[in-house]
C-alpha positions as protocol buffer text, in pm:
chain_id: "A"
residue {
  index: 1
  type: UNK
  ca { x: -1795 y: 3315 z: 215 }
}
residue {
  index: 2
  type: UNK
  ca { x: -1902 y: 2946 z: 217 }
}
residue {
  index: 3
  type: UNK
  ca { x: -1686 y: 2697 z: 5 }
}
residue {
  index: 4
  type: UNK
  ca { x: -2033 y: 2430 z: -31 }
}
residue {
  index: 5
  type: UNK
  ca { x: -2218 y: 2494 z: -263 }
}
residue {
  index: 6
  type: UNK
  ca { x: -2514 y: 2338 z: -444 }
}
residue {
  index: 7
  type: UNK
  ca { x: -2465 y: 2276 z: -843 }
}
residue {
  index: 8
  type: UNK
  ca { x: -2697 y: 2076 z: -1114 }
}
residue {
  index: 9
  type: UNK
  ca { x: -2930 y: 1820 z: -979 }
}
residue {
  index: 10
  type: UNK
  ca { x: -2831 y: 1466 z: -1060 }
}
residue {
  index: 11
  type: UNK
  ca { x: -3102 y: 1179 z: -1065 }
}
residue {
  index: 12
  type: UNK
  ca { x: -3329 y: 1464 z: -951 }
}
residue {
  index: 13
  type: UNK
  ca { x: -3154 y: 1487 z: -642 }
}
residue {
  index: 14
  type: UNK
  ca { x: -2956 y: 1837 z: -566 }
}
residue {
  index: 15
  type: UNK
  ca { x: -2565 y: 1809 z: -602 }
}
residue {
  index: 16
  type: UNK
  ca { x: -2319 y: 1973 z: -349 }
}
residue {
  index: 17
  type: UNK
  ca { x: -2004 y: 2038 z: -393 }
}
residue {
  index: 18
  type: UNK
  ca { x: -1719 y: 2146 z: -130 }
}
residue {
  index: 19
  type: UNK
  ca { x: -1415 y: 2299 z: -264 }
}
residue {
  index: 20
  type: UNK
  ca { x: -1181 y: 2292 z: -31 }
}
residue {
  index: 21
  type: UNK
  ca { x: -1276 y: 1917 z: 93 }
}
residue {
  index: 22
  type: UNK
  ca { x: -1189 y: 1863 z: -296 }
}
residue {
  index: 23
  type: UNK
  ca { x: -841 y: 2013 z: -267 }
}
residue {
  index: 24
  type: UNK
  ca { x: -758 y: 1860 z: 47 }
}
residue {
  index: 25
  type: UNK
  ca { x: -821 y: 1539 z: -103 }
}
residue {
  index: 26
  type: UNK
  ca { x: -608 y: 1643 z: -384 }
}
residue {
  index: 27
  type: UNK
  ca { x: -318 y: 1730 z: -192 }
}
residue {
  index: 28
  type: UNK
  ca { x: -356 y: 1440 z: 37 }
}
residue {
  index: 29
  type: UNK
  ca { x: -356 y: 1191 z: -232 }
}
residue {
  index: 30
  type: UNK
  ca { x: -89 y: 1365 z: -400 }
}
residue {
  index: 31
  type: UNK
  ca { x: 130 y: 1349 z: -122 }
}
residue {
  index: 32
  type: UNK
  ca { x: 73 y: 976 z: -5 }
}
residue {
  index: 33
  type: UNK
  ca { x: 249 y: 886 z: -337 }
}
residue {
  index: 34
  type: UNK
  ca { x: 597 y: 1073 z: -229 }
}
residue {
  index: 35
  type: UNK
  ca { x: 767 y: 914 z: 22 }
}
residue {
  index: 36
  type: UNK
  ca { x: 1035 y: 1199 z: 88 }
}
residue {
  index: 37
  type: UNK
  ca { x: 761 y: 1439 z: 93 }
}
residue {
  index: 38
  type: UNK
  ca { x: 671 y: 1754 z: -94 }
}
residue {
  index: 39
  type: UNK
  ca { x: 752 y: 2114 z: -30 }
}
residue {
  index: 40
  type: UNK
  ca { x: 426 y: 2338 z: -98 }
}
residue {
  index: 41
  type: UNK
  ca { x: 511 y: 2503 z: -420 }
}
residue {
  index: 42
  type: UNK
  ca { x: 614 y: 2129 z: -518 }
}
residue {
  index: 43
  type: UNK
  ca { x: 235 y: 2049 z: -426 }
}
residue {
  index: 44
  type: UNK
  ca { x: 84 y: 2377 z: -611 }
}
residue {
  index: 45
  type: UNK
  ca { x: 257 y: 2304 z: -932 }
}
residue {
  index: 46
  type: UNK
  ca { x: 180 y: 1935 z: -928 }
}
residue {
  index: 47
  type: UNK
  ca { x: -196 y: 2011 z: -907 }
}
residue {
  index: 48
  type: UNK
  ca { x: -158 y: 2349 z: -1108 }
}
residue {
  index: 49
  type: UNK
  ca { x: -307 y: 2549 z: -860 }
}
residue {
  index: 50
  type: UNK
  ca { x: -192 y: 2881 z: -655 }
}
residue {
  index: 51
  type: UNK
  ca { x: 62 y: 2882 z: -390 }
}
residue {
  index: 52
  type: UNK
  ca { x: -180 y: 3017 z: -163 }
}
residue {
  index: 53
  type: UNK
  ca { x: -482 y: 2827 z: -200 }
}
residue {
  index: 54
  type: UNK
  ca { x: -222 y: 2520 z: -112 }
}
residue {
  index: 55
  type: UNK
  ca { x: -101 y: 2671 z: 146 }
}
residue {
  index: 56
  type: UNK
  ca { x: -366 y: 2704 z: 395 }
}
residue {
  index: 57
  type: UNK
  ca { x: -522 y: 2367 z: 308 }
}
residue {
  index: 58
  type: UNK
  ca { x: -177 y: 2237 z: 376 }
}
residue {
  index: 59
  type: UNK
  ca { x: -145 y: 2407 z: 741 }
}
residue {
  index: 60
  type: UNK
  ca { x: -503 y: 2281 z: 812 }
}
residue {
  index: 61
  type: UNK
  ca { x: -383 y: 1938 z: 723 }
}
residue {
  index: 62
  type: UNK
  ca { x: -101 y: 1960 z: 930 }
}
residue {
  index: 63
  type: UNK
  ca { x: -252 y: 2127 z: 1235 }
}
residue {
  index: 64
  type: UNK
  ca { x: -511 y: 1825 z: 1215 }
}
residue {
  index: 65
  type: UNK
  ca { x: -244 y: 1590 z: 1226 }
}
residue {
  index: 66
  type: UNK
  ca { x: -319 y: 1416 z: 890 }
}
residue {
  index: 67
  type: UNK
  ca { x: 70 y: 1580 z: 769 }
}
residue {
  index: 68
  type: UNK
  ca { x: 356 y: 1596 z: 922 }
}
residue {
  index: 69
  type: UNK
  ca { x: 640 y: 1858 z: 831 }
}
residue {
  index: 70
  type: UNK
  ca { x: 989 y: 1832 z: 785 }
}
residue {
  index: 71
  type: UNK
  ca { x: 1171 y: 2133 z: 951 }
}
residue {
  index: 72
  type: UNK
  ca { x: 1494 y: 2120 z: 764 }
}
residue {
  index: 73
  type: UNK
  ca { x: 1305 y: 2070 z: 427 }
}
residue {
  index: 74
  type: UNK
  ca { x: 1007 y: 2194 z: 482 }
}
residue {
  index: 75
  type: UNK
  ca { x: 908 y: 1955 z: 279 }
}
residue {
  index: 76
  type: UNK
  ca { x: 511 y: 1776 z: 419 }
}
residue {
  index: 77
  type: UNK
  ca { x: 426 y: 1399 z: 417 }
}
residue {
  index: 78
  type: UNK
  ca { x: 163 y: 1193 z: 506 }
}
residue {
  index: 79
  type: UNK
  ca { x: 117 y: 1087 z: 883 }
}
residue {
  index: 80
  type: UNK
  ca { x: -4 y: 817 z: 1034 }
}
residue {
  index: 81
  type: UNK
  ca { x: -295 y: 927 z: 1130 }
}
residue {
  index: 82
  type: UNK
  ca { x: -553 y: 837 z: 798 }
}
residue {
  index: 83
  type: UNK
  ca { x: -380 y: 499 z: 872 }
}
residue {
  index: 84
  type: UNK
  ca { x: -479 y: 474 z: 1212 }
}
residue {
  index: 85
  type: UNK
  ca { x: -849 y: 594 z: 1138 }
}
residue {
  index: 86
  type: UNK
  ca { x: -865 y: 311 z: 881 }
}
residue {
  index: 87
  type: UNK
  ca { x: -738 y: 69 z: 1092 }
}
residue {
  index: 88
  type: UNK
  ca { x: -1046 y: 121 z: 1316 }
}
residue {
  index: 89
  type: UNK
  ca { x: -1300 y: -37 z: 1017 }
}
residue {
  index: 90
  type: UNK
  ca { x: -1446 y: -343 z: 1095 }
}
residue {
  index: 91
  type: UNK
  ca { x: -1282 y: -545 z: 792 }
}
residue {
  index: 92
  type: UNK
  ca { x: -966 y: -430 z: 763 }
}
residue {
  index: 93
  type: UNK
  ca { x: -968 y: -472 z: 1164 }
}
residue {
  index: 94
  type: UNK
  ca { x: -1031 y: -812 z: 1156 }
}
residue {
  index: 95
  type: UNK
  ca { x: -780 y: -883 z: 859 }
}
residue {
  index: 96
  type: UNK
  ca { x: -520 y: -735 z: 1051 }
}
residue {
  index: 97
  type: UNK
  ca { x: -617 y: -947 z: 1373 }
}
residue {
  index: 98
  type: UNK
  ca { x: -632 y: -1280 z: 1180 }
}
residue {
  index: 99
  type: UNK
  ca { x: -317 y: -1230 z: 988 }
}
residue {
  index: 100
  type: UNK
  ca { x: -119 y: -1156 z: 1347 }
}
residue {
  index: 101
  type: UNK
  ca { x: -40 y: -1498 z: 1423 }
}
residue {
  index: 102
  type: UNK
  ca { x: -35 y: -1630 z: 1090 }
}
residue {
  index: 103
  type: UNK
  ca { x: 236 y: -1398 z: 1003 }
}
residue {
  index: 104
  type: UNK
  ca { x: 439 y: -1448 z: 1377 }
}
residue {
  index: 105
  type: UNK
  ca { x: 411 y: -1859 z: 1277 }
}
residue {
  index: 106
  type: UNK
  ca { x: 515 y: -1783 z: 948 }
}
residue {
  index: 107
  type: UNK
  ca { x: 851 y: -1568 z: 1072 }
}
residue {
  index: 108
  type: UNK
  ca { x: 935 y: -1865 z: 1357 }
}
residue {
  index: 109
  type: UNK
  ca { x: 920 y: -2118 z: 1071 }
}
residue {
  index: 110
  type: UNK
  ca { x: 1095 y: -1989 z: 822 }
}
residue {
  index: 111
  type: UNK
  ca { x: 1333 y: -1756 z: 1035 }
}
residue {
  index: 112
  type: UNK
  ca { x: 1232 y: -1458 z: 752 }
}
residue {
  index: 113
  type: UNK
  ca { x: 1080 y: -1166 z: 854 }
}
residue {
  index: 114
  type: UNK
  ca { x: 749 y: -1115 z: 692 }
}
residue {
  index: 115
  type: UNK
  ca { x: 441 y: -871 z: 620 }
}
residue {
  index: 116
  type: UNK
  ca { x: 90 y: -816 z: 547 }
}
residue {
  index: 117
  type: UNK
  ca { x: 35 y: -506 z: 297 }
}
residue {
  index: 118
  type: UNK
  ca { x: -207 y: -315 z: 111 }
}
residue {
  index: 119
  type: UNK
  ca { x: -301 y: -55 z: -104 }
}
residue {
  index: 120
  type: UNK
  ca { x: -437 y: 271 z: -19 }
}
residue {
  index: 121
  type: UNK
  ca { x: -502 y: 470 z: -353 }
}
residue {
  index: 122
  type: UNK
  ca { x: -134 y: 427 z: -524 }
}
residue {
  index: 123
  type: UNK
  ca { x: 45 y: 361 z: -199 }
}
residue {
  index: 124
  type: UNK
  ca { x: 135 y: 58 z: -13 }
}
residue {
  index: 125
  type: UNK
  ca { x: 95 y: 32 z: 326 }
}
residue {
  index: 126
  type: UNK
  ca { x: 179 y: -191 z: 561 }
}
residue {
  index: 127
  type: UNK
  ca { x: -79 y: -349 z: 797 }
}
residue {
  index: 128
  type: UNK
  ca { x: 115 y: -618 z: 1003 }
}
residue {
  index: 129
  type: UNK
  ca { x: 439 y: -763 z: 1011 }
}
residue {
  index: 130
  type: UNK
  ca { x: 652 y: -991 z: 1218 }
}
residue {
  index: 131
  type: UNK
  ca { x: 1061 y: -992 z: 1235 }
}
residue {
  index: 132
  type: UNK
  ca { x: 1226 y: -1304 z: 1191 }
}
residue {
  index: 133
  type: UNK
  ca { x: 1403 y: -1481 z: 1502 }
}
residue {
  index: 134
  type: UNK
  ca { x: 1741 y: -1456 z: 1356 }
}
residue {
  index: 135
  type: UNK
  ca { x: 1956 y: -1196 z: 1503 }
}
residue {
  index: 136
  type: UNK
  ca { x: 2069 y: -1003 z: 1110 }
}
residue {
  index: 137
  type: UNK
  ca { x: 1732 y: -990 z: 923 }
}
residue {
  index: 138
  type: UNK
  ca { x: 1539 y: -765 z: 702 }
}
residue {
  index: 139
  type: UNK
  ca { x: 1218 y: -606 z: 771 }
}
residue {
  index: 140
  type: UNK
  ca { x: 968 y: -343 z: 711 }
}
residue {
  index: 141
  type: UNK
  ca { x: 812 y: -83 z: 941 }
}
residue {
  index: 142
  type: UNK
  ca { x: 404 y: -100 z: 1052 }
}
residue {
  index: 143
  type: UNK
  ca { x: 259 y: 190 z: 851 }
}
residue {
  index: 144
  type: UNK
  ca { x: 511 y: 239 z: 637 }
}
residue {
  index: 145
  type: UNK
  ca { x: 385 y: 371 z: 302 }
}
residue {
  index: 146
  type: UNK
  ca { x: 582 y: 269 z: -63 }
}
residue {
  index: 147
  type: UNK
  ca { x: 457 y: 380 z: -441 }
}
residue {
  index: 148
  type: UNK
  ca { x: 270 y: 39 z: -448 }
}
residue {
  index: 149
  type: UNK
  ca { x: 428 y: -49 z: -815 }
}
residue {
  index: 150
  type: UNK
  ca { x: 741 y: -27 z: -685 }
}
residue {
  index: 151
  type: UNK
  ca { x: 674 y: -316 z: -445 }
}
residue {
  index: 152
  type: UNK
  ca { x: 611 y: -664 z: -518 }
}
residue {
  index: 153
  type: UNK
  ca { x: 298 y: -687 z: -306 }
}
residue {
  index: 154
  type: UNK
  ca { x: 196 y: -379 z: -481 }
}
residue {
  index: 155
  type: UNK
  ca { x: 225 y: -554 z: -827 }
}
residue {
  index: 156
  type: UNK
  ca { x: 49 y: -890 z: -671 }
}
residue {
  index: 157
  type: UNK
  ca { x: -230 y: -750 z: -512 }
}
residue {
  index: 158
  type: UNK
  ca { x: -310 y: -496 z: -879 }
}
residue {
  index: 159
  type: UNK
  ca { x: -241 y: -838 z: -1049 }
}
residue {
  index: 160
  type: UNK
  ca { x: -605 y: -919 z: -930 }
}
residue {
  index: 161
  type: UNK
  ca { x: -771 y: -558 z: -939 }
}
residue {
  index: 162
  type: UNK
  ca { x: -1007 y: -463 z: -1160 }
}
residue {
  index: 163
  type: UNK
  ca { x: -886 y: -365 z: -1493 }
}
residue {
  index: 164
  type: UNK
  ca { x: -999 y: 13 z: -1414 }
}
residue {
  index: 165
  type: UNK
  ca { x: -784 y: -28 z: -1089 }
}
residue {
  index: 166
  type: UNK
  ca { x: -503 y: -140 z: -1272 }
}
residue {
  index: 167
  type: UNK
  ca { x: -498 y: 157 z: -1520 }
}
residue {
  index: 168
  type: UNK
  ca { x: -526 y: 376 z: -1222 }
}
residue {
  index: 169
  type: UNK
  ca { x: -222 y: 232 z: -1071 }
}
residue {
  index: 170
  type: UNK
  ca { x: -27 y: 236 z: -1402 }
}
residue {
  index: 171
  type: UNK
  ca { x: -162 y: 574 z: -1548 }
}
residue {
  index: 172
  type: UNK
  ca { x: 208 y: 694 z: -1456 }
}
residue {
  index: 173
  type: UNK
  ca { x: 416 y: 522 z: -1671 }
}
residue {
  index: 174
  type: UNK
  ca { x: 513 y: 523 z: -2006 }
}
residue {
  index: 175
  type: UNK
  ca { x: 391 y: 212 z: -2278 }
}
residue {
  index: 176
  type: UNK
  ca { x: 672 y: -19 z: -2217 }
}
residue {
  index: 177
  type: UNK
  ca { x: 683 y: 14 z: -1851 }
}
residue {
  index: 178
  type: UNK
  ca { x: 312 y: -34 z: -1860 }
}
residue {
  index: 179
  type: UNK
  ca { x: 322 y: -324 z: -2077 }
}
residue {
  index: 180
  type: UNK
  ca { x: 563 y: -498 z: -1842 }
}
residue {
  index: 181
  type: UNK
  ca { x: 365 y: -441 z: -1590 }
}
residue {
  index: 182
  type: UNK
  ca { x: 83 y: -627 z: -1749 }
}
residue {
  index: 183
  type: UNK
  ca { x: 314 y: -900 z: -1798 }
}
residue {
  index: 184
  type: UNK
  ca { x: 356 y: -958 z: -1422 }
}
residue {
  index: 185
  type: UNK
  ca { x: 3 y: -956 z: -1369 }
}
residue {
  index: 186
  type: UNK
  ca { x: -55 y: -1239 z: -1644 }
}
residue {
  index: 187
  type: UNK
  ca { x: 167 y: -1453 z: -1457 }
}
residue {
  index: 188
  type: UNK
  ca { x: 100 y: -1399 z: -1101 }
}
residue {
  index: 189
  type: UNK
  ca { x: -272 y: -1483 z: -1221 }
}
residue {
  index: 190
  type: UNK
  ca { x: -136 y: -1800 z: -1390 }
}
residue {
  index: 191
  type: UNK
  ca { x: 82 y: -1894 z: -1107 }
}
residue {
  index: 192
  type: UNK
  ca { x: -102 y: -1737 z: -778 }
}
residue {
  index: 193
  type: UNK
  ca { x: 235 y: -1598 z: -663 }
}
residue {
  index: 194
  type: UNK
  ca { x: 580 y: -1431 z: -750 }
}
residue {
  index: 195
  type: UNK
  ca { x: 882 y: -1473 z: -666 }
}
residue {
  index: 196
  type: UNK
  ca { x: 1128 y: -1195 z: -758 }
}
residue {
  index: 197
  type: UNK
  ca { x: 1473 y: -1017 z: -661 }
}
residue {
  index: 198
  type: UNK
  ca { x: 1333 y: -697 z: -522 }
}
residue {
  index: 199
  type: UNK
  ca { x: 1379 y: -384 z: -710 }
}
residue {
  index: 200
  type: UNK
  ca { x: 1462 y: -167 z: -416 }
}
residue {
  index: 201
  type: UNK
  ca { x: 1691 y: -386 z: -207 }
}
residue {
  index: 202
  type: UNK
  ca { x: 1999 y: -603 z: -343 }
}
residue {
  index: 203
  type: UNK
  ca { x: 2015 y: -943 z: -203 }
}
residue {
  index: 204
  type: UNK
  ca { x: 1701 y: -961 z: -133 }
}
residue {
  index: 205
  type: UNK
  ca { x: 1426 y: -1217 z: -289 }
}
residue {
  index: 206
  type: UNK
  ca { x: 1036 y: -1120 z: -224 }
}
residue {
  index: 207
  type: UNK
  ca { x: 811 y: -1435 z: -215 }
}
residue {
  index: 208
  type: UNK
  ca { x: 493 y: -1342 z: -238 }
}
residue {
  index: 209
  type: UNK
  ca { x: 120 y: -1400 z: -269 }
}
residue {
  index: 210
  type: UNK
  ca { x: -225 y: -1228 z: -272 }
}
residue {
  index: 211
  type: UNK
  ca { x: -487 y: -1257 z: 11 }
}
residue {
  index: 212
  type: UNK
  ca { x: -828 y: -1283 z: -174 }
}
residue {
  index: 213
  type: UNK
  ca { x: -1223 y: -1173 z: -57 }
}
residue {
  index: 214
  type: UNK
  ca { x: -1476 y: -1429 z: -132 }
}
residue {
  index: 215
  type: UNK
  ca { x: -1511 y: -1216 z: -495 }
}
residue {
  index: 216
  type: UNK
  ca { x: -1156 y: -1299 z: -573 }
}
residue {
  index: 217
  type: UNK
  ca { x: -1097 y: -960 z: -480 }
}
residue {
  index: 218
  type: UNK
  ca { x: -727 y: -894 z: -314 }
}
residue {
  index: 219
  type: UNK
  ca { x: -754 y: -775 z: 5 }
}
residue {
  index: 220
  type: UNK
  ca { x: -354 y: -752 z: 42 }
}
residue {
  index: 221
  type: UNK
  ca { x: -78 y: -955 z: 18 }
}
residue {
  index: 222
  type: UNK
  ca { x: 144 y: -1141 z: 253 }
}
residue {
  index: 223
  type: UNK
  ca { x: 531 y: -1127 z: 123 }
}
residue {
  index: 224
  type: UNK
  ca { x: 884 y: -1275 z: 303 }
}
residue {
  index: 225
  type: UNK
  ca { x: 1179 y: -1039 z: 185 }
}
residue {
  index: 226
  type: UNK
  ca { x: 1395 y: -1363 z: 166 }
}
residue {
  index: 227
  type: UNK
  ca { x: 1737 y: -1288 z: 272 }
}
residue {
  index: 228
  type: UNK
  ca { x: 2019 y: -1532 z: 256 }
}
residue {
  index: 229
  type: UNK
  ca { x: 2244 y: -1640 z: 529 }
}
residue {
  index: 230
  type: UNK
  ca { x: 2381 y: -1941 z: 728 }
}
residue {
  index: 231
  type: UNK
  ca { x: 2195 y: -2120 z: 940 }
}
residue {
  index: 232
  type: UNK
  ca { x: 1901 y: -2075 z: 837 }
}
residue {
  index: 233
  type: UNK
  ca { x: 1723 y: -2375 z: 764 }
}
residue {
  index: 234
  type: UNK
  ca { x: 1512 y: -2355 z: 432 }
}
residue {
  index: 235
  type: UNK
  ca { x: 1605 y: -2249 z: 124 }
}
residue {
  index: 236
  type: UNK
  ca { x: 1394 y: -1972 z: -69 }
}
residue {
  index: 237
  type: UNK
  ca { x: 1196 y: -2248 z: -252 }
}
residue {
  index: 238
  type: UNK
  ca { x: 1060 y: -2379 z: 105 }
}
residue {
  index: 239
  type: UNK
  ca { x: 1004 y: -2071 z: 177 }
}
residue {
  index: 240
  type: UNK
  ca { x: 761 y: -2006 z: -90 }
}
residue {
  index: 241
  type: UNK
  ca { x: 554 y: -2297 z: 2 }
}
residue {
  index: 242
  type: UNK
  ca { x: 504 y: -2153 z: 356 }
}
residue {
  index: 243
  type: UNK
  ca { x: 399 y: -1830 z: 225 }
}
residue {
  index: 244
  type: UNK
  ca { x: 193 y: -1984 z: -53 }
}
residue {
  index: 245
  type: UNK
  ca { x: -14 y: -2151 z: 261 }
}
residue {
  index: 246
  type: UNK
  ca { x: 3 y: -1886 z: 459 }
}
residue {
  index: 247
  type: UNK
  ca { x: -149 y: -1724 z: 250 }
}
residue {
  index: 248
  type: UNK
  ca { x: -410 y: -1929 z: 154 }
}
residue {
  index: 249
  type: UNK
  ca { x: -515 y: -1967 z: 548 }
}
residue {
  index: 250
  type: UNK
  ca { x: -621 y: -1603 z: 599 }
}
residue {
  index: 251
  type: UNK
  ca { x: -772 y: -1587 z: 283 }
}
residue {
  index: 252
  type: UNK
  ca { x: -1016 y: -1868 z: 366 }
}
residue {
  index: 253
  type: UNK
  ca { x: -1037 y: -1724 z: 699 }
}
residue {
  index: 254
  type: UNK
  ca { x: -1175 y: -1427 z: 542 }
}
residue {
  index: 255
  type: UNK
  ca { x: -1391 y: -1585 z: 284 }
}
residue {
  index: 256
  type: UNK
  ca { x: -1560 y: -1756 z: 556 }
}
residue {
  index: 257
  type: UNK
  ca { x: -1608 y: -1483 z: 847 }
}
């Protein structure tokens, strides 16, 4: 039996509907948010549906290439491959071209690794990066995917969201935690930028700052994981500065192209 089906009109235009597009969208989004993955019954409880109407959207999934599968947990996550399809539009090609050099100028100066990020429904995910010179440095995979609140770029780039993107991103947590949260955003508004000890990695200092459309609408965020060490020849205060023009340049690059 077909899964599309047609329901009430809307606008007196018929309305389709496609069941098991819906559920693989469930499951995908679902799963993008869990970076160690999710097991199938892990997925059919989280979305309260049965095991087996998971399970065969999940093996399509995977045979398609969109998840991959742990064989010692058996445990699915999201490839690469909705990253790679994505990468092929127009705009968020030609962000990820312009920030290339800016980003491997921005490493050589400052001898700090750096990235460009964004956010894909409640993940981050990074779009280009560049390591720093130095031989011991910190860095951050291309395509790796992060719970975006969890990440300072995350928090910058919601920081100028739309109010009903915000409360998507922060639907999760509990009063206080969203409250704080709305904090941040205040002052990386006030301030255009934050500069914070990250919350995953000790030692580490993320400097960073929003890339903005012509709307004032983020388009990512450019952030330095500043890690300390001699030799190096600014301090995390210079730093900042180079970020802050950094990125400033690709956001008038993309206001203007």
């Amino acid at each position: 039996m077909s899964e599309f089906h047609e329901t009430d009109a809307v606008g007196g235009q018929p309305s389709y509907s496609a069941p098991a597009v819906d559920k693989a969208f469930e499951i995908i989004d679902l799963v993008a948010g869990e970076v160690s993955g999710l097991t199938v019954t892990d997925i059919a409880v989280r979305l309260g549906r049965s095991t087996s109407q998971v399970y065969r959207i999940v093996v399509s999934l995977h045979r398609l290439g969109v998840l991959r599968r742990d064989e010692i947990t058996d445990r699915y996550s999201l490839s690469l491959k909705l990253y790679e399809i994505a990468t092929r539009h127009p705009p968020l090609q030609r962000l990820i071209h312009q920030a290339t050099p800016i980003l491997q100028h921005l490493a050589a100066e400052t001898d700090q690794s750096c990235h460009l990020a964004t956010i894909a429904g409640t993940s981050l995910v990074i779009l280009a990066q560049a390591d720093s010179p130095m031989p011991m440095h910190y860095t951050v995979k291309l395509g790796s995917r992060f719970p975006a609140m969890e990440t300072s770029s995350g928090v910058a780039i919601a920081a100028f969201a739309s109010p009903s993107r915000q409360n998507a991103l922060l639907e999760e947590f509990a009063r206080a935690e969203r409250e704080a949260f709305e904090e941040r955003f205040g002052a990386i508004r006030r301030d255009g930028f934050e500069q914070r000890e990250s919350d995953v990695t000790a030692g580490v200092i993320n400097l960073t700052k929003p890339v903005l459309d012509a709307a004032g609408e983020p388009l990512g965020a450019i952030t330095v994981p500043f890690l300390p060490q001699k030799r190096m020849r600014l301090a995390a205060e210079a730093v900042l500065d180079k970020v802050i023009a950094a990125a400033e340049e690709l956001t008038t690059i993309m206001q203007n192209s």
